[in-house]
C-alpha angles and dihedrals in degrees: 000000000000087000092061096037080052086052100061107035081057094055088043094058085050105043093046102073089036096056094043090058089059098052090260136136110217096227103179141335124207125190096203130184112205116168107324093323125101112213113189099200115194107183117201134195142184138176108284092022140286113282126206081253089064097047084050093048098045088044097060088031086061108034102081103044085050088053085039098042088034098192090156116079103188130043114283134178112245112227121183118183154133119272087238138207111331084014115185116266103217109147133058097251087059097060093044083045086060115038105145103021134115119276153171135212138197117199126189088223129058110242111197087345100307126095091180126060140175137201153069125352091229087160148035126169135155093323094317110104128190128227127198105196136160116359097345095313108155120193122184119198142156124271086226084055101066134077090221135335116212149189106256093225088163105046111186095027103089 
């Protein structure tokens, strides 16, 4: 698990500066394992939304200071995209970004007979974050505590 965490930090460190100079905002970078394959993601975003253009650009931006830098050991498939409609929120930045705004979240556990809630952003702190759902319900939970938190993109169609 540190080698991945490692990973990606590197790539990140990578992948930041490059993106800026595109225009660009990194978003995320995942080192994934599926089957027998590696895939290195690194989503991308900008105001008014990440074009086929951008994932091309970052893609050859990016190609020859990872072979440079070579952070990977084994063979890995290179994915640039954007983070989507009801992307995940995962860093800090994303939460503060989106105070607010419509999500969803997804916990391991049932709270009050529910695993899964929608609704407002209304707190992020330190990792803590803050839902009003429902009729004023509030619920405060963890980050760490949840499967996945997401932007509600499609608020009313659960």
């Amino acid at each position: 698990m540190a080698e991945k965490k490692n990973t990606v930090s590197a790539v990140w460190d990578i992948a930041q500066p490059i993106a800026e100079s595109l225009g660009l905002i990194l978003w995320d970078v995942r080192f994934q394992k599926e089957g027998t394959n590696w895939y290195l993601r690194i989503f991308i975003d900008k105001e008014g939304g990440v074009g086929i253009e951008d994932c091309v650009a970052m893609s050859h931006a990016i190609e020859e200071p990872l072979d440079e830098a070579d952070p990977i050991e084994q063979s890995y498939n290179l994915q640039v995209s954007s983070p989507g409609l009801e992307r995940d929120l995962v860093r800090d930045e994303h939460f503060r970004r989106f105070l607010g705004e419509k999500i969803m979240l997804k916990l391991p556990r049932a709270v009050d007979g529910q695993k899964e809630f929608h609704g407002v952003l209304e707190q992020y702190d330190d990792g803590t974050l803050t839902l009003v759902y429902g009729d004023n319900k509030t619920l405060t939970v963890n980050k760490k505590e949840t499967s996945w938190v997401r932007l509600d993109d499609f608020p009313g169609f659960d």
